[in-house]
LOFI-944989 format. One line per field, with one value per residue: residue number from 1; y, z, x of N, C-alpha, C in turn. Coordinates in steps of 0.1 Angstrom, whole numbers. Layout:
% LOFI-944989
pos = (NUM ...)
n.y = (Y ...)
n.z = (Z ...)
n.x = (X ...)
ca.y = (Y ...)
ca.z = (Z ...)
ca.x = (X ...)
c.y = (Y ...)
c.z = (Z ...)
c.x = (X ...)
***
This chain:
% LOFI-944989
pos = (1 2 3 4 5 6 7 8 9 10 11 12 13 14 15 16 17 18 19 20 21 22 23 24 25 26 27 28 29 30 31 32 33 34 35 36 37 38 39 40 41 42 43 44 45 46 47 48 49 50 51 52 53 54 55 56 57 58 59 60 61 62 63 64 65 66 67 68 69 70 71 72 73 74 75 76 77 78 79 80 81 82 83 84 85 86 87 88 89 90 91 92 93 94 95 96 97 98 99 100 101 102 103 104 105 106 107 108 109 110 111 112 113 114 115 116 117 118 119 120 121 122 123 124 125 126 127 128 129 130 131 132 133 134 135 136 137 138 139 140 141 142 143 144 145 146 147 148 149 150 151 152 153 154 155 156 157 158 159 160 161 162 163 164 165 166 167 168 169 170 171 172 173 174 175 176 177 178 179 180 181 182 183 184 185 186 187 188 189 190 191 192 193 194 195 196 197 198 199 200 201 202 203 204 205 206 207 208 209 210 211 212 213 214 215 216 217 218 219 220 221 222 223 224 225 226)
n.y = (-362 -368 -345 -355 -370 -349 -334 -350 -357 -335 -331 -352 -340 -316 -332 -341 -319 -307 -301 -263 -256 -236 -210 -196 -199 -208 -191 -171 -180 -182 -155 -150 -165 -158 -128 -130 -140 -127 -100 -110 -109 -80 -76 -85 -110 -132 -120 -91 -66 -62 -76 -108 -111 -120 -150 -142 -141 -164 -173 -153 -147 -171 -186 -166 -147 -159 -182 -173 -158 -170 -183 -156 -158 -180 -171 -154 -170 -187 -169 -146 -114 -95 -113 -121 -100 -90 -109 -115 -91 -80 -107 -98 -78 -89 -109 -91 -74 -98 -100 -76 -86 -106 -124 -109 -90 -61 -37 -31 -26 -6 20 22 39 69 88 78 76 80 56 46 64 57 30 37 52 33 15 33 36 12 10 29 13 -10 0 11 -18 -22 -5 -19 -47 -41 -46 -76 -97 -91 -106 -105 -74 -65 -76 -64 -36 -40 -46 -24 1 -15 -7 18 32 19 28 59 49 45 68 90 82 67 42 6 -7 15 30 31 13 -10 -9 -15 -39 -48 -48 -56 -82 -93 -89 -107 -132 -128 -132 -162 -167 -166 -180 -203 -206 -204 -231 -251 -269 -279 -302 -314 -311 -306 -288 -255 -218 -186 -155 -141 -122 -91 -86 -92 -106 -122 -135 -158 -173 -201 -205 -193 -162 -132)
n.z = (-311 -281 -252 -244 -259 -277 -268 -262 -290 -299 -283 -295 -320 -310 -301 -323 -339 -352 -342 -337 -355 -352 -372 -374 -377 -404 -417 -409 -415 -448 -447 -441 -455 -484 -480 -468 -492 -516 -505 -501 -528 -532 -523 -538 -544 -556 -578 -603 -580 -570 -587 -601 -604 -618 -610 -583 -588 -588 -563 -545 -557 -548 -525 -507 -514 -518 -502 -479 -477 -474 -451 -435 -438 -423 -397 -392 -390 -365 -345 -340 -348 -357 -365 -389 -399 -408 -417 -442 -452 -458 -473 -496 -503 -515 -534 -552 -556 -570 -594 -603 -620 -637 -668 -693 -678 -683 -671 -666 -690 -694 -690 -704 -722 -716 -688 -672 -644 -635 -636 -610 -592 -591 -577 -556 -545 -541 -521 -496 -491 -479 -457 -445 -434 -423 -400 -385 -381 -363 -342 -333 -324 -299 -270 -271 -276 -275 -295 -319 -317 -325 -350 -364 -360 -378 -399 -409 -409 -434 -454 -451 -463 -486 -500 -499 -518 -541 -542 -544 -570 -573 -582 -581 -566 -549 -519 -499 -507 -501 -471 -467 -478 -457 -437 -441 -447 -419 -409 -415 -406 -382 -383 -390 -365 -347 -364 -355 -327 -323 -341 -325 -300 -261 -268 -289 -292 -283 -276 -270 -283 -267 -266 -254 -239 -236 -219 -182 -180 -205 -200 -187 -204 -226 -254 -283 -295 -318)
n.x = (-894 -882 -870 -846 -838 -831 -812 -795 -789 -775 -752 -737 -733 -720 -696 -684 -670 -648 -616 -599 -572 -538 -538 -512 -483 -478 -492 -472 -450 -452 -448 -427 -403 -408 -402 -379 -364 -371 -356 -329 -322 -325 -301 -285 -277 -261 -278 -282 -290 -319 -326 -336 -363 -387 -384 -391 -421 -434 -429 -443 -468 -480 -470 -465 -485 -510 -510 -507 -529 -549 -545 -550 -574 -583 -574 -592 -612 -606 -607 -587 -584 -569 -537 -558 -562 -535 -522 -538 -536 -508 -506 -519 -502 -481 -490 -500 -476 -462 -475 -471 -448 -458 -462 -478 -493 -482 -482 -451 -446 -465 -456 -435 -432 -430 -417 -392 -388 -416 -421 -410 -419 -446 -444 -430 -450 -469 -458 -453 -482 -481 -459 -472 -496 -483 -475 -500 -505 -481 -483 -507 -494 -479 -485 -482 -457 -420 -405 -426 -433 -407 -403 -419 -414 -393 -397 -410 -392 -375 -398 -399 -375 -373 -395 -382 -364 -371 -392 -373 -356 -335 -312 -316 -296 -285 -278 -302 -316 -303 -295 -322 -332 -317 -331 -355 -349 -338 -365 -379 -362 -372 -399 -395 -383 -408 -427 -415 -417 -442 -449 -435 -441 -448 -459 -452 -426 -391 -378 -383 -387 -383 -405 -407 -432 -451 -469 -485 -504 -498 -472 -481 -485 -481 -479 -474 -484 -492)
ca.y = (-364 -364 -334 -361 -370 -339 -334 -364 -356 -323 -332 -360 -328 -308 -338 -343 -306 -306 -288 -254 -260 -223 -208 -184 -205 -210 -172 -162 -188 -175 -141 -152 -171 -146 -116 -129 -140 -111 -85 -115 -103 -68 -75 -88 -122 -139 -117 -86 -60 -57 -86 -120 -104 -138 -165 -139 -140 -173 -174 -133 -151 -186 -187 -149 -138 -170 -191 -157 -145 -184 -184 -147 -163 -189 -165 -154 -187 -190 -155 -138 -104 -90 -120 -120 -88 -84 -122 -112 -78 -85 -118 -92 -73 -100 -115 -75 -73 -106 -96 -65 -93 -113 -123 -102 -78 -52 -30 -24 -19 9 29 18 53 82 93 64 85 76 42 50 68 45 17 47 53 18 10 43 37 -2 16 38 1 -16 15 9 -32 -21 -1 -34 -54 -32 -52 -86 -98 -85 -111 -94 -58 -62 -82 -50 -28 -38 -42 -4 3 -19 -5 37 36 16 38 67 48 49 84 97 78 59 26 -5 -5 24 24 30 0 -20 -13 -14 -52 -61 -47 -67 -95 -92 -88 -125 -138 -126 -141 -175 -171 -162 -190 -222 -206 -208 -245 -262 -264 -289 -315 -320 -309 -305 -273 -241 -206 -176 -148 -123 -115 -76 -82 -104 -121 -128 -143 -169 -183 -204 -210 -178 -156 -119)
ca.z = (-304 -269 -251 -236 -269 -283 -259 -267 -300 -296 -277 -305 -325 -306 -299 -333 -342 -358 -333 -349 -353 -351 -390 -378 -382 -411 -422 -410 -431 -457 -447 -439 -469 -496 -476 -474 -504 -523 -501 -508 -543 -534 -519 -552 -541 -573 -595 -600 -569 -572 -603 -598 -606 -625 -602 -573 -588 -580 -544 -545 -556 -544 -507 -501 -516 -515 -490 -463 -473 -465 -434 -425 -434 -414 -382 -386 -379 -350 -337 -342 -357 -360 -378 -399 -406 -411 -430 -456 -459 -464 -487 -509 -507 -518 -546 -561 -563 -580 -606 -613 -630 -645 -684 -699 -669 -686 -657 -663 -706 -697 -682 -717 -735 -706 -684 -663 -630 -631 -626 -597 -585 -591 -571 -542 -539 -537 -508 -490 -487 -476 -449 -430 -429 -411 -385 -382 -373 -354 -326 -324 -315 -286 -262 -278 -274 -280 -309 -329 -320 -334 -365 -375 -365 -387 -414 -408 -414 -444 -465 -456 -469 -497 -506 -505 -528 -552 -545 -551 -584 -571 -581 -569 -556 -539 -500 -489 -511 -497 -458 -466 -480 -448 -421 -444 -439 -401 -400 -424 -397 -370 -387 -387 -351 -343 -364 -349 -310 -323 -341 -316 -290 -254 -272 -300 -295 -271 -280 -273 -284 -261 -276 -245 -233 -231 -206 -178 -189 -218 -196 -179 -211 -233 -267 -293 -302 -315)
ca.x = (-882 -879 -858 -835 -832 -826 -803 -782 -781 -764 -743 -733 -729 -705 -686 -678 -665 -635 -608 -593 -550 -533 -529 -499 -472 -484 -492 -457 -439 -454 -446 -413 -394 -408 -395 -364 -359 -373 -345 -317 -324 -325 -289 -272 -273 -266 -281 -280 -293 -331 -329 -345 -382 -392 -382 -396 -430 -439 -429 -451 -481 -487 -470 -464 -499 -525 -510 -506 -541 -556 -541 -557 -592 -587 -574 -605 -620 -602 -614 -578 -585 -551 -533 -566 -557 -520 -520 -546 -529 -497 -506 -526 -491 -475 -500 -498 -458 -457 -486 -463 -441 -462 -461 -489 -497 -485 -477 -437 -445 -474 -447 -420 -430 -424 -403 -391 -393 -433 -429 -407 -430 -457 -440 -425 -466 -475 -448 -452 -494 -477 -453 -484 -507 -471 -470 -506 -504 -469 -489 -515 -488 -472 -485 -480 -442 -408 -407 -433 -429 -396 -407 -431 -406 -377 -405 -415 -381 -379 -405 -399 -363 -370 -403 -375 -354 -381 -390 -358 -354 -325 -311 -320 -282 -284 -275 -314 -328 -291 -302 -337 -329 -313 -336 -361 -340 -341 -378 -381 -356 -379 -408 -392 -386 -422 -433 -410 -420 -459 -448 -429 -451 -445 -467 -444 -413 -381 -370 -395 -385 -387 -410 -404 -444 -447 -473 -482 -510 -491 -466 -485 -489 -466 -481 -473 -497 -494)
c.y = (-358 -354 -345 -365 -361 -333 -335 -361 -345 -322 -344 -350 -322 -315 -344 -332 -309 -293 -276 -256 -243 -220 -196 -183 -206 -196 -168 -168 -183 -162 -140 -155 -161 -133 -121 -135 -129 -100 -94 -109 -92 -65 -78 -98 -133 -132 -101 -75 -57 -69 -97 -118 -120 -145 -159 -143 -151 -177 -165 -139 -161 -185 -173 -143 -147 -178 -185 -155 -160 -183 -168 -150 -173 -187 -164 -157 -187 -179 -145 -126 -98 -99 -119 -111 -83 -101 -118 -100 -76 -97 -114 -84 -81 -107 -98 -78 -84 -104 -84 -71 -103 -114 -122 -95 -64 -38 -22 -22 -8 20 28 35 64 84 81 66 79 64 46 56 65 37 29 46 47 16 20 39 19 1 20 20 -8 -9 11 -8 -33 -20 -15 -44 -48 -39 -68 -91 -93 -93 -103 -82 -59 -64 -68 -38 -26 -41 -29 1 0 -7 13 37 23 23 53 62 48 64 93 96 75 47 20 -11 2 20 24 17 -9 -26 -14 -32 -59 -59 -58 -81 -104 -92 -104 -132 -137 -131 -153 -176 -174 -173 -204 -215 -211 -228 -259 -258 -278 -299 -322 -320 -306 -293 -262 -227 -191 -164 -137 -112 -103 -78 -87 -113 -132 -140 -151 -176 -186 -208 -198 -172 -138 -113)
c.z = (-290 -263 -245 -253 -278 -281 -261 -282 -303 -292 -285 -310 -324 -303 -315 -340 -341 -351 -343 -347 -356 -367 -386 -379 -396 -427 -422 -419 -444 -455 -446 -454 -479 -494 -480 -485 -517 -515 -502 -521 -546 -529 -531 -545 -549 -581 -590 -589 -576 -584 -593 -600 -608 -618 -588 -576 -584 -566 -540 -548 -550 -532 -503 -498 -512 -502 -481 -462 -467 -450 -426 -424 -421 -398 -381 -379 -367 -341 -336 -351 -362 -370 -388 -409 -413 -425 -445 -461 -469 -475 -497 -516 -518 -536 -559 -563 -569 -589 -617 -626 -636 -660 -683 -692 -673 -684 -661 -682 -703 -694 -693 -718 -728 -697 -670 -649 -626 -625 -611 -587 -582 -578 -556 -536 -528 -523 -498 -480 -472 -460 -438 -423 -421 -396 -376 -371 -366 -342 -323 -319 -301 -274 -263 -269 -281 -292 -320 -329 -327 -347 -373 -374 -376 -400 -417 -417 -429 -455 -464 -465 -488 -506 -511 -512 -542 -553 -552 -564 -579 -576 -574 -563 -550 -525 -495 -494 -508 -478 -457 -468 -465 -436 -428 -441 -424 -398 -406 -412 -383 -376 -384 -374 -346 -352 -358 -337 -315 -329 -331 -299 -273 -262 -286 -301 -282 -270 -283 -272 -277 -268 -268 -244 -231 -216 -192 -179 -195 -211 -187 -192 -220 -245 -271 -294 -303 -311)
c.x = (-883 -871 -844 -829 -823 -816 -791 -777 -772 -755 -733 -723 -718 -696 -675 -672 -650 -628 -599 -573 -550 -528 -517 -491 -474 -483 -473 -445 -437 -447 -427 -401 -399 -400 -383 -352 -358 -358 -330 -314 -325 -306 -281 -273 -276 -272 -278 -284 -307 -335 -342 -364 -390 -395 -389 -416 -439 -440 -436 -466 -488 -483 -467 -477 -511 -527 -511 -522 -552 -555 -544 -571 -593 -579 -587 -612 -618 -602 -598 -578 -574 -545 -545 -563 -541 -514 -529 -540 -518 -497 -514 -514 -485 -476 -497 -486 -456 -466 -477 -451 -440 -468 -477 -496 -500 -482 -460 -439 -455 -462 -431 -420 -429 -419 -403 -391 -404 -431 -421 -417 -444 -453 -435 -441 -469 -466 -447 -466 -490 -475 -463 -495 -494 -472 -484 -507 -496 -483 -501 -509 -483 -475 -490 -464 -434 -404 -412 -433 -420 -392 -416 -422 -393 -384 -410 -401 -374 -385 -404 -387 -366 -385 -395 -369 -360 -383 -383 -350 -340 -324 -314 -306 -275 -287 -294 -322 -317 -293 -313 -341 -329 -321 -354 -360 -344 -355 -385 -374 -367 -392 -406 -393 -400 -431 -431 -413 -432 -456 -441 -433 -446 -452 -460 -434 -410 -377 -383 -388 -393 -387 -405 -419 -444 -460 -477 -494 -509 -481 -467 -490 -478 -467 -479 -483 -496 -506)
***
């Protein structure tokens, strides 16, 4: 083969490369609807405060856990280390808390025959170690937008007070697992945001949501991106 040919055909190649679409609409969806559904259910909404385990476990495994942690492999791909990182994290979170309430796990009968404190304390652990890896991916957004800083911070918030509600061996209708619901809430709501700004983009839509650039790089650009 000739180099002109060789050429030609490489250039065949890269013209046929399948373009990468953005997975963090995608990721935050996921991240979004389980959260706030899971802290609806920590509110009594319809059942009773902290109930709904069951019906949580399938939205905790499949779009919380598998569908979040897909969409950090495939930041990856698209050279986004951060979502890589905070989608596979969090959709490993996710895939774990619905396992805790899955038939034949196991998990809430090892903890039947002693003092019921432990699991608390088990589950305070677990959401505490949760809490320090939030704080962590908080400070990598910081110079991101005012969208997502405030999505990690009202998830920071989230998971200390409801790690102390565990701690403390409190109910799951106690005031710190009641505001710990709603600043979860607020950080699922701010998900949503931060996923319809990244989905509705000029090329598809009429309507684009303002993320608020922290810096000005950021703000010469108008597609999302923590």
């Amino acid at each position: 083969m000739s180099s002109d040919q060789h050429r030609d055909s490489m250039h065949a190649v890269r013209v046929i490369q399948p373009a990468n679409g953005n997975p963090g609409p995608l990721g935050l969806f996921a991240f979004a609807v389980t959260t706030i559904i899971s802290n609806l259910y920590n509110l009594g909404a319809g059942v009773p405060p902290g109930g709904g385990g069951k019906l949580l476990m399938g939205f905790a495994l499949w779009y919380g856990g598998i569908v979040q942690i897909l969409a950090g492999m495939w930041s990856m791909k698209v050279g986004n280390t951060f979502e890589a990182t905070a989608f596979s994290s969090f959709g490993a979170y996710w895939a774990a808390y619905g396992y805790m309430f899955f038939p034949g796990s196991g998990i809430e009968e090892s903890y039947a025959n002693i003092d019921p404190d432990q699991y608390q304390n088990a589950k305070g652990i677990f959401l505490l170690i949760w809490f320090f890896m939030a704080i962590i991916l908080t400070v990598g957004t910081t110079k991101s937008t005012i969208a997502t800083i405030t999505m990690f911070i009202f998830l920071d918030i989230h998971l200390i007070l409801v790690s102390i509600n565990e701690l403390a061996h409190l109910s799951a209708g106690a005031a710190p697992a009641r505001i710990s619901a709603v600043f979860g809430i607020l950080s699922a709501l701010m998900a949503f945001w931060n996923g319809a700004a990244a989905l509705w983009l000029p090329s598809n839509s009429h309507i684009l949501l303002p993320v608020g650039p922290v810096s000005r790089r950021n703000k010469q650009q108008h597609v999302y991106s923590v």
